[in-house]
N, C-alpha and C positions, 0 to 999 in steps of 0.2 A: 804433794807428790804427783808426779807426772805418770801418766799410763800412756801407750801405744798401741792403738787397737789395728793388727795387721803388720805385728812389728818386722814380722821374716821378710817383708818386701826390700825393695831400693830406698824408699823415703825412711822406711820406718828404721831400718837400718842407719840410715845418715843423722836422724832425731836421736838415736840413742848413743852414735857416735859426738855428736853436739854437745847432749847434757853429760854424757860420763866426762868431757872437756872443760863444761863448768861445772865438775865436780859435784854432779847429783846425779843420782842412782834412779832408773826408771823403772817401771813395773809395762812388763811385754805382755800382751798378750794376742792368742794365737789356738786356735785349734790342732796343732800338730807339735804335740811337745817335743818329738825327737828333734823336728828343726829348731825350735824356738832353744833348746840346751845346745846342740852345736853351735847357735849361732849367741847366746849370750849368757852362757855357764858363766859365773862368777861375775858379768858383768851387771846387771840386772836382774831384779827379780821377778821370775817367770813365774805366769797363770796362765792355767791350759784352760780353755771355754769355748765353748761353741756359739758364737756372737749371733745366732738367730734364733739363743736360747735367751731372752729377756733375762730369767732368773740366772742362769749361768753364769751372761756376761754381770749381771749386777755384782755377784761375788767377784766374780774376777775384779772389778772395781769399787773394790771397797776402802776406800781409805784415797782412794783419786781424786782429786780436786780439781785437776784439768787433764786432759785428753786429746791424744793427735788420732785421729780415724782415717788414715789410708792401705783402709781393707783394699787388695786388689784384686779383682777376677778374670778367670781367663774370658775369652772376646766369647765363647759360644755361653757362656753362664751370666753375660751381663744382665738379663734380666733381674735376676738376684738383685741388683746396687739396691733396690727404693725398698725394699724386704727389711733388708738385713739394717741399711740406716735405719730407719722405723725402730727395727727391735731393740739397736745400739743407742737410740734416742730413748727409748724408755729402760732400759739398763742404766741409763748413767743419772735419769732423773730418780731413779730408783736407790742409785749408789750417793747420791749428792752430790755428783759432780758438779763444780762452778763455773767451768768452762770447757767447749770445745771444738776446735778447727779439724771442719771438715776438707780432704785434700782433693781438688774436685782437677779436670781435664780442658781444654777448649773443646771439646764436643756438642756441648751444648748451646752455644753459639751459632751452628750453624755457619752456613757459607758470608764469607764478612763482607759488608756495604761500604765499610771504610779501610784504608789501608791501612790502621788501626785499628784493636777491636779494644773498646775501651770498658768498664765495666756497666755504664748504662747501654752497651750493645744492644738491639731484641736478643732474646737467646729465643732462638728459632730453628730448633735440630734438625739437621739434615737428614738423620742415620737411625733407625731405631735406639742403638748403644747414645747418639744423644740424647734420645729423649730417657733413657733410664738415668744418665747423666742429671736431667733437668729434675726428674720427678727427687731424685738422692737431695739435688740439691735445696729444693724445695722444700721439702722436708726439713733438714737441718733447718734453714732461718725461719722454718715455722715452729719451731722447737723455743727459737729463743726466746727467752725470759727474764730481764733485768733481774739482778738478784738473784736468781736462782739458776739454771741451766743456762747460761748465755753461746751463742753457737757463731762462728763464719765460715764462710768458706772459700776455701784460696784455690785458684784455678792457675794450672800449671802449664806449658808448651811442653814437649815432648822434653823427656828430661835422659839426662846420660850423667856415665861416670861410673867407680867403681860399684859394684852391688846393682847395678840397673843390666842385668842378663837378659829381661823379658821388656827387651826396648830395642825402637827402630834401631838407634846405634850400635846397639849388641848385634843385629841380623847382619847390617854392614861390616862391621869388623871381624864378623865370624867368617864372612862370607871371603873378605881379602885374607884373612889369614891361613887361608886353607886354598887360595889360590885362584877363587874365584871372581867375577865383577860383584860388588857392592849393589844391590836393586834399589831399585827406588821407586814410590808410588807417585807417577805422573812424572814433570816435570823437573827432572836434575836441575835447570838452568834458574828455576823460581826458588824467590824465597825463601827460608823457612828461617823455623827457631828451635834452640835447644838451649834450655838451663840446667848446669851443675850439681848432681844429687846434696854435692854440699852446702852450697849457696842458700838453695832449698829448706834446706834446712834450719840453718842458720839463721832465716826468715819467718822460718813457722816458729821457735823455740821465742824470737825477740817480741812474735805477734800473739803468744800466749802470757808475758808479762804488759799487755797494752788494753787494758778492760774496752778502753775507749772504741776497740777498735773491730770490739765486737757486734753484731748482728747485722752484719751486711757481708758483700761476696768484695772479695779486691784478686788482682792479677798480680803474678809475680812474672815480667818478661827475662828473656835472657838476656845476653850481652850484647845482642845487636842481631840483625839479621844475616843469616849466609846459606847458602846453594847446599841442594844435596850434593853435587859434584864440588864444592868446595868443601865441605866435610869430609869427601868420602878421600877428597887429596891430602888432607890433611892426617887422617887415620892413613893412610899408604905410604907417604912419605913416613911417619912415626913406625909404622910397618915393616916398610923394608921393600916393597912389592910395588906393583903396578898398578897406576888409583881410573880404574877402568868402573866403568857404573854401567849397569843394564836398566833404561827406564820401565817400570811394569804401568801396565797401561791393561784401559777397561776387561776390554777381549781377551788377555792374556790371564788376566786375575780370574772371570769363568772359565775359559778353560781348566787353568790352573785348579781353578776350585772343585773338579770334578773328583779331582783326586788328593786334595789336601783339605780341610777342615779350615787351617788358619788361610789359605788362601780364600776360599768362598765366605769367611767374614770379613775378610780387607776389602770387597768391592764396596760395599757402601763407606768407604771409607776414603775413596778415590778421589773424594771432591777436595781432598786437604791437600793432595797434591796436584789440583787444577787450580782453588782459589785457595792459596795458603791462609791460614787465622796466623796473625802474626801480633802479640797482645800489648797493649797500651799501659805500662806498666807504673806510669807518673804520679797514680795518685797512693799508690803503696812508697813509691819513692819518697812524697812529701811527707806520709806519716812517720816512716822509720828513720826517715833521711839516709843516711850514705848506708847502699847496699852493697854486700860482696858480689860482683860480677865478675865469675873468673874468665880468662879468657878463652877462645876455644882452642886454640894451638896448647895452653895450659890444661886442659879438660882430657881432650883428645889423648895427650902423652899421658896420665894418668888413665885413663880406661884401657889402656892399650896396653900400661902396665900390670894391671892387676887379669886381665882377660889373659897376658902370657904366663900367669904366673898358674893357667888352669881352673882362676875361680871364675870366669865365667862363659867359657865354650858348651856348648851344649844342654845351659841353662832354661830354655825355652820353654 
């Protein structure tokens, strides 16, 4: 039996769209029952627990064998990640869990030295949110234990698609579709990467059947690199509107931040849109072999569908 710890998010959502696709039934859980029944009445069976309750989450996992953990928290509560792993680490040793992938971020990494960031990178945080990043992550593979608890953790690039509301590509498409330019932190014309909540998924589900391929950290990259202003073209044209981008830059984020909370947490976050992490995905490629990489023109039209259809404006 599969659990999902943090199911109401964008991953946990796409994991539980996955297994009900290979026809198994997961166990959700979540601290907020009225979201975790609107969002998976009849589909799954919900347990409500409060994941920084060790004995709480244990119930909630009882009967788990393996486990997906992408608990997410807002930017001003990141301190919480290395807590709450800890307590969901002795919860599931508690429960008997046999296995679990933890879903970690490029934050921890730090600003990259190579134009790929491979998984023996340094992870040398940039940001305080990375280094709660690194301590989360830490944690998990000090957890692991042949035979008994075994843990990974999969580090993801910014990720998009439907169910992903509290993501850069939700700001941008909210942002054109209400008539606005698209922002972007630092440089439109750089780099970046976005992988598909689905895809995502579809990699954490095939890397929980893979024993082998536990107690170490691996990347899942996306489909290649592309520009904020190539995204942001691509959501407008799919739009309808005018793919106009405003760069936000250092000085504008403090200001900004005087008066907004989520803006004074995105300044330390600047350096991703100076020196993008853009992740070296090859050695997850050799183990699963052929991964689903959707494209982004195919990504793009799908988020843009499910965002006009009202599920995810104002989701923030």
């Amino acid at each position: 039996m599969t659990g999902i710890l943090g199911a109401a998010g964008a991953i946990g959502r796409a994991v539980a769209d996955e297994l009900e696709g290979r026809a198994a039934r997961p166990v959700v859980i979540g601290r907020d029952a009225a979201k975790l029944r609107a969002t998976f009445e009849g589909r799954a069976e919900i347990r409500v627990a409060d994941l920084s309750r060790p004995d709480q989450a244990a119930r909630a996992l009882e009967g788990v064998t393996q486990a997906v953990y992408c608990v997410g928290l807002p930017y001003p509560r990141f301190e919480e990640h290395p807590a709450l792993m800890r307590s969901a680490l002795e919860a599931a040793r508690m429960a008997g869990v046999q296995r679990m992938i933890v879903v970690s971020s490029v934050y921890s990494y730090g600003r990259p030295r190579t134009a790929r960031v491979g998984e023996d990178h340094p992870r040398e945080p940039e940001s305080r949110k990375g280094r709660f990043r690194k301590q989360q992550e830490d944690a998990a593979l000090a957890a692991h234990q042949p035979g008994a608890l075994e843990t990974l953790v999969l580090h993801l690039p910014d990720f998009y698609g439907p169910y992903a509301s509290n993501s850069l590509a939700a700001m941008m498409l909210e942002s054109l579709m209400a008539g606005r330019p698209a922002r972007w932190l630092g440089d439109p014309d750089l780099p970046h990467e976005f992988v598909f909540v689905a895809d995502a998924a579809q990699v954490i589900v095939e890397l929980l059947a893979r024993p082998g391929c536990f107690g170490r950290r691996w990347n899942l990259a996306g489909p290649g690199a592309i520009s904020g202003r190539g995204f942001a073209a691509l959501a407008a044209c799919e739009l309808g509107v005018p793919a106009r981008v405003l760069p936000t830059g250092r000085l504008l984020l403090r200001l900004g931040g005087l008066f907004s909370p989520l803006m004074r947490e995105l300044v330390e976050l600047q350096y991703l849109g100076e020196t993008p992490v853009l992740l070296d995905g090859s050695a997850l490629e050799a183990a699963l072999g052929n991964i689903r990489k959707t494209p982004y023109e195919e990504g793009v039209r799908s988020m843009a569908a499910w965002m006009r259809a009202g599920k995810g404006a104002g989701a923030r």
